[in-house]
N, C-alpha and C positions, 0 to 999 in steps of 0.2 A: 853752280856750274854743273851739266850732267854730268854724271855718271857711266860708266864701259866697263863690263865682262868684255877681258880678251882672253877667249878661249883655246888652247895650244891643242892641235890633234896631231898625233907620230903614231907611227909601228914602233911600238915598245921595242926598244933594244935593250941588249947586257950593259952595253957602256957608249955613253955619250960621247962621241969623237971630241977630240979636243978642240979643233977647230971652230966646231960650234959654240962649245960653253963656253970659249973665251967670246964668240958675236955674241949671246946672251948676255953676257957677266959685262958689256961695254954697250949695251942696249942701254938700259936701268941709267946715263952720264946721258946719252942724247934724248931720252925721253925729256930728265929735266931742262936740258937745253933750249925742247921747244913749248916749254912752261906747261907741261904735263904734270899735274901731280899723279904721284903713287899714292893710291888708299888703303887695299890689301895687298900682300903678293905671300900667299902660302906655300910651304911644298908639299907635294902628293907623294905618298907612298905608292910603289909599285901597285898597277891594275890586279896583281893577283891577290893582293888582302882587299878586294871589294867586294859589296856584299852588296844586292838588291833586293826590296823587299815589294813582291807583287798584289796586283790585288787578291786578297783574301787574305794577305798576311803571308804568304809563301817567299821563304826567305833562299835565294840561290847564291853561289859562288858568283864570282867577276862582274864587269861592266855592263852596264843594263844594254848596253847597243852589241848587237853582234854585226862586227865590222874588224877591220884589219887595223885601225886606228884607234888608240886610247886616250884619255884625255891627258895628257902629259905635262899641263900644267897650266895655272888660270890667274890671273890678277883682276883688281879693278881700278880702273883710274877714272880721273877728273878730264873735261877735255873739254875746249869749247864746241864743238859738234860732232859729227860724225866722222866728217871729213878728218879733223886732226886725229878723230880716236884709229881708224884707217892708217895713218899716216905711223902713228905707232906701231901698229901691227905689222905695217909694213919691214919695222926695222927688226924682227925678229929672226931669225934664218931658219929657214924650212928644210926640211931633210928629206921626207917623201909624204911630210901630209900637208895640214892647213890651220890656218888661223881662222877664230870666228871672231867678229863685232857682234858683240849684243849690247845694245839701250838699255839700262835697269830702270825699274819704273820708280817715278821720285813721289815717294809717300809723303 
């Protein structure tokens, strides 16, 4: 079955409304519902312990993207297409950024 990076972009905040973490923490019940598997789901430490390291070796503070949006957290799942891996992304709750769908390439 393919594979999905679903990629979370937010403006980093101090504290995660409640509201939200409880739609997140009851996502994870309906993913399985629609015969979604979970493969990984990591947690991220805050964007400010990020390091990027450029070419020539040049190692800077934070996130390689300068934008208002940090990656605030990423999973991958099993999906039978695109369409359903969408469909998941869909049930995540957005606060002021976006979800990405990315294909992983099946080696």
């Amino acid at each position: 079955m393919p594979q999905y990076a679903i990629l979370i972009y937010e403006q980093e905040v101090a504290e995660i409304p409640p509201e939200v973490m409880a739609a997140n923490m009851a996502a994870g019940e309906k993913i399985a519902e629609m015969g979604v598997r979970l493969v990984y789901e990591p947690a991220l430490e805050p964007s400010a312990t990020t390091r990027t390291v450029h070419k020539g070796g040049l190692v800077t503070d934070g996130p390689f993207l300068e934008s208002k949006e940090v990656i605030a957290g990423f999973f991958v799942v099993e999906a039978t297409d695109m369409e359903q891996a969408l469909a998941v992304a869909k049930l995540l709750p957005i606060m002021a950024g976006a979800v990405e769908v990315r294909p992983l390439v099946d080696l």
